[in-house]
Backbone bond lengths (Angstrom), bond angles and torsions (degrees), N, CA, C in turn:
res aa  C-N    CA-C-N  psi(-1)  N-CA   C-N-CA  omega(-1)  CA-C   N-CA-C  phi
1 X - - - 1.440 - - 1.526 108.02 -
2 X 1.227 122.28 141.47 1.529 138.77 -150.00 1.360 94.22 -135.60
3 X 1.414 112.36 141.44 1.993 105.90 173.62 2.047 98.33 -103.73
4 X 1.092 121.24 124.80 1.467 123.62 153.20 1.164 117.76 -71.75
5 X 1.435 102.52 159.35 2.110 114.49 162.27 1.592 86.51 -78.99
6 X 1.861 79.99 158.03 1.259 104.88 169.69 2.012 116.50 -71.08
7 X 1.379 100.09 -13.25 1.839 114.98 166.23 1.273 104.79 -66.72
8 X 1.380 131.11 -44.11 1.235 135.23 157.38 1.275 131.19 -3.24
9 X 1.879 82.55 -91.33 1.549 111.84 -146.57 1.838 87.58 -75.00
10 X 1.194 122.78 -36.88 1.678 147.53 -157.04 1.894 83.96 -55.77
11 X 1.998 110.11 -63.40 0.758 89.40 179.91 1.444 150.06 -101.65
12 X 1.548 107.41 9.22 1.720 126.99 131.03 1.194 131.48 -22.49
13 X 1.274 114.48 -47.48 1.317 128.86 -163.55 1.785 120.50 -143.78
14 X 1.519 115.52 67.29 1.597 123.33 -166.54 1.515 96.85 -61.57
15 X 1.227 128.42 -40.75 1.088 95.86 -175.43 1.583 143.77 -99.34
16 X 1.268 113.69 35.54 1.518 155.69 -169.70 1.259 113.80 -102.98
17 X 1.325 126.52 138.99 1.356 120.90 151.38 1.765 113.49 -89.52
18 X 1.548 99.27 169.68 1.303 106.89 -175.95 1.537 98.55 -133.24
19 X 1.462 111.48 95.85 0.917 121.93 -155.16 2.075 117.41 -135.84
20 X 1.796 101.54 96.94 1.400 90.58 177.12 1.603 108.53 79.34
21 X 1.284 125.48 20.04 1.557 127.07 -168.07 1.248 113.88 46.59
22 X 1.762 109.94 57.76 1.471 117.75 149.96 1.568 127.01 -145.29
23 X 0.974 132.25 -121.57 1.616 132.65 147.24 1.311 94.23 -160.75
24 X 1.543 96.48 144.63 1.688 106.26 168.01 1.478 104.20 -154.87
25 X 1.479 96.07 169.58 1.881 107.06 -159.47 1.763 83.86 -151.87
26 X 1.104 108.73 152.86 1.189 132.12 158.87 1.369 121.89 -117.90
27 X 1.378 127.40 145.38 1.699 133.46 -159.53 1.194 100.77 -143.34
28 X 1.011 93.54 156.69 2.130 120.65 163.27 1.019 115.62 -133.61
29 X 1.168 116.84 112.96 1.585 110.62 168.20 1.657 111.72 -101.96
30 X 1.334 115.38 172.05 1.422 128.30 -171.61 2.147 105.79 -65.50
31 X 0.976 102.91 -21.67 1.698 100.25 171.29 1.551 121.39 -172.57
32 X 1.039 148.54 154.46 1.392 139.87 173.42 1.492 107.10 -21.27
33 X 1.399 121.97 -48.72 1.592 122.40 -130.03 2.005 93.24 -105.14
34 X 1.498 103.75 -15.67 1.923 123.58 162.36 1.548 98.91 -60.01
35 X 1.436 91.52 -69.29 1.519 96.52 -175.29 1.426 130.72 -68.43
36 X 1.092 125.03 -2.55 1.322 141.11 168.65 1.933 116.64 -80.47
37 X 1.480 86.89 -32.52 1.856 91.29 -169.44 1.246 90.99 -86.34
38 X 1.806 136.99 -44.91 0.922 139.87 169.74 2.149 110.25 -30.41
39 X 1.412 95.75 -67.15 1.736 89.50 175.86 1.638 137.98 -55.60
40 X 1.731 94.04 -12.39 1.204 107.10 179.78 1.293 102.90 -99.95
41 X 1.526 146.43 -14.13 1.431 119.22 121.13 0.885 150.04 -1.48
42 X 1.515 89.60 -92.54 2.013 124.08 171.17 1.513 99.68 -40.88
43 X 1.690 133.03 -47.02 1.422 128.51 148.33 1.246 126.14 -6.08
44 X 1.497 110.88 -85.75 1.561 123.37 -167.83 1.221 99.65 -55.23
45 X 1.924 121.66 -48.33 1.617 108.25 -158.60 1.499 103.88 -76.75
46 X 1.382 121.39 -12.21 1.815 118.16 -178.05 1.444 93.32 -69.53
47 X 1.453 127.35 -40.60 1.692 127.30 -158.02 1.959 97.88 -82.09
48 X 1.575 108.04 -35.87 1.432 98.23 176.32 1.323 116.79 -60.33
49 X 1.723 108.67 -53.01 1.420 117.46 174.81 1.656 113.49 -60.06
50 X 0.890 133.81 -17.39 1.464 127.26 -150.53 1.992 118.38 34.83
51 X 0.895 85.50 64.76 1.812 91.57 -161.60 2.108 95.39 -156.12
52 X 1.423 103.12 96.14 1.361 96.48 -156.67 1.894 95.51 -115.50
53 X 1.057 107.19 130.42 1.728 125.67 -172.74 1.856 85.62 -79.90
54 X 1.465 83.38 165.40 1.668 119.22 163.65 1.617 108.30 -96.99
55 X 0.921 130.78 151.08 1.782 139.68 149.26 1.555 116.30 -153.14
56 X 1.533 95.90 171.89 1.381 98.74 169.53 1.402 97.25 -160.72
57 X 1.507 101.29 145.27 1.153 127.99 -160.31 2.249 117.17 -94.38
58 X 0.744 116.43 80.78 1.697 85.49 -177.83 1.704 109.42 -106.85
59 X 1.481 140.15 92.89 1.141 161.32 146.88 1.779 94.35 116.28
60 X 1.723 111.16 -75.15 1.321 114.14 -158.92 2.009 97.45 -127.22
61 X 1.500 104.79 17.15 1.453 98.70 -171.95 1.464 96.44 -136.50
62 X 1.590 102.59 153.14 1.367 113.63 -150.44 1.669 105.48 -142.75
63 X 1.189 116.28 114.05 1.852 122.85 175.35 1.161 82.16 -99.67
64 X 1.578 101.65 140.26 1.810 126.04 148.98 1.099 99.10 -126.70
65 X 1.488 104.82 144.08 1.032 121.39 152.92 1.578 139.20 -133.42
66 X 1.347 128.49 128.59 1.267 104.38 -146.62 2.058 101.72 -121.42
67 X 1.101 123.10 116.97 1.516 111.55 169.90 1.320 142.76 -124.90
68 X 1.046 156.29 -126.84 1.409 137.62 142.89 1.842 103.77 -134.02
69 X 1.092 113.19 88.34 1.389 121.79 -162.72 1.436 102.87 -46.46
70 X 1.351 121.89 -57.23 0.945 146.31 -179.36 1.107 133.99 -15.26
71 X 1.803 104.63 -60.69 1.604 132.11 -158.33 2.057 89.67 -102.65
72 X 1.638 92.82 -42.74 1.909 82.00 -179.32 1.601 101.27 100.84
73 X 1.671 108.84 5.08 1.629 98.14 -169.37 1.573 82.52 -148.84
74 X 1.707 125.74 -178.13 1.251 131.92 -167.64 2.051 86.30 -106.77
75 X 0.926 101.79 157.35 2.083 108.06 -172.64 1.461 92.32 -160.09
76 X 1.096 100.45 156.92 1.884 145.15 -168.61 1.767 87.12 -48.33
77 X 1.252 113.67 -34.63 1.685 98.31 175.38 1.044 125.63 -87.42
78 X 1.667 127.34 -26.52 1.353 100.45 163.74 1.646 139.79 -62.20
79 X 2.097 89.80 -39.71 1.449 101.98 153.37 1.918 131.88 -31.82
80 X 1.618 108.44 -42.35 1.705 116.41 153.66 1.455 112.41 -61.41
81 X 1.057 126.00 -47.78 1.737 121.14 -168.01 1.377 99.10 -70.39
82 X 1.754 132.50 -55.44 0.839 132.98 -170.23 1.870 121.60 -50.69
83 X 1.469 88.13 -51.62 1.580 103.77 -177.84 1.814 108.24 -62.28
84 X 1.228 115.85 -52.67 1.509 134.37 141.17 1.362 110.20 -3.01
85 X 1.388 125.84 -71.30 1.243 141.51 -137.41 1.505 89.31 -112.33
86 X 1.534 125.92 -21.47 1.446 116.67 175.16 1.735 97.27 -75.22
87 X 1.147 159.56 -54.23 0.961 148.16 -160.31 1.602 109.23 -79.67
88 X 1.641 119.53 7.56 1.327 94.01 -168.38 1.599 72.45 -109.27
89 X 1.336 137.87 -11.81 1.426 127.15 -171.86 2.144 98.63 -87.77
90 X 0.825 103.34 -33.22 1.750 102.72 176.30 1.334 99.18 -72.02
91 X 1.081 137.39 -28.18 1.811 133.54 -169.77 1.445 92.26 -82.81
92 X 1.292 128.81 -72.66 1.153 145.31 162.66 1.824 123.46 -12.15
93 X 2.053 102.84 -45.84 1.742 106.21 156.00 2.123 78.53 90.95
94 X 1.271 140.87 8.51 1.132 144.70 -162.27 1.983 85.62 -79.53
95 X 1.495 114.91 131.88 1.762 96.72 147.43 1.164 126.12 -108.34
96 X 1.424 118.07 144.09 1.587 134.83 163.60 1.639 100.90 -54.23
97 X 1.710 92.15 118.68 1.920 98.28 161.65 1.071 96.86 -116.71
């Protein structure tokens, strides 16, 4: 595990914030029960990765946030979870606000 700049990760990942030494995105999905199957995704790939995000949920909208608590800086793995987690939100039909 490697730590990036936040110039980096920003431009790794456009549609993310870089925020406070983490990344975060905000979502919508089409109803609670979209956005729910969606997290139980985002699940399996935190348990494949061992690299597990924050969120919060309120009905059909969704904050992630993803960091490396650990190191204290953003690294080459969240950049994987993130990029990771961008294709499970485009499969998913979820939008970035």
């Amino acid at each position: 595990m490697s730590e990036i700049t936040e110039a980096e990760a920003a431009n790794a990942l456009p549609n993310w914030r870089v925020v406070d030494g983490g990344l975060e995105v905000d979502l919508k999905a089409k109803d609670f029960k979209a956005g729910f199957a969606f997290l139980t995704q985002l699940a399996d790939l935190a348990e494949a990765q061992q690299h597990h995000p924050d969120f919060d949920v309120r009905y059909n909208r969704i904050h992630l946030r993803v960091s490396s608590h650990d190191v204290g800086a953003i690294t080459d793995r969240d950049v994987k979870f993130a990029t990771a987690a961008d294709a499970l939100i485009d499969a998913a039909g979820l939008e970035r606000s």
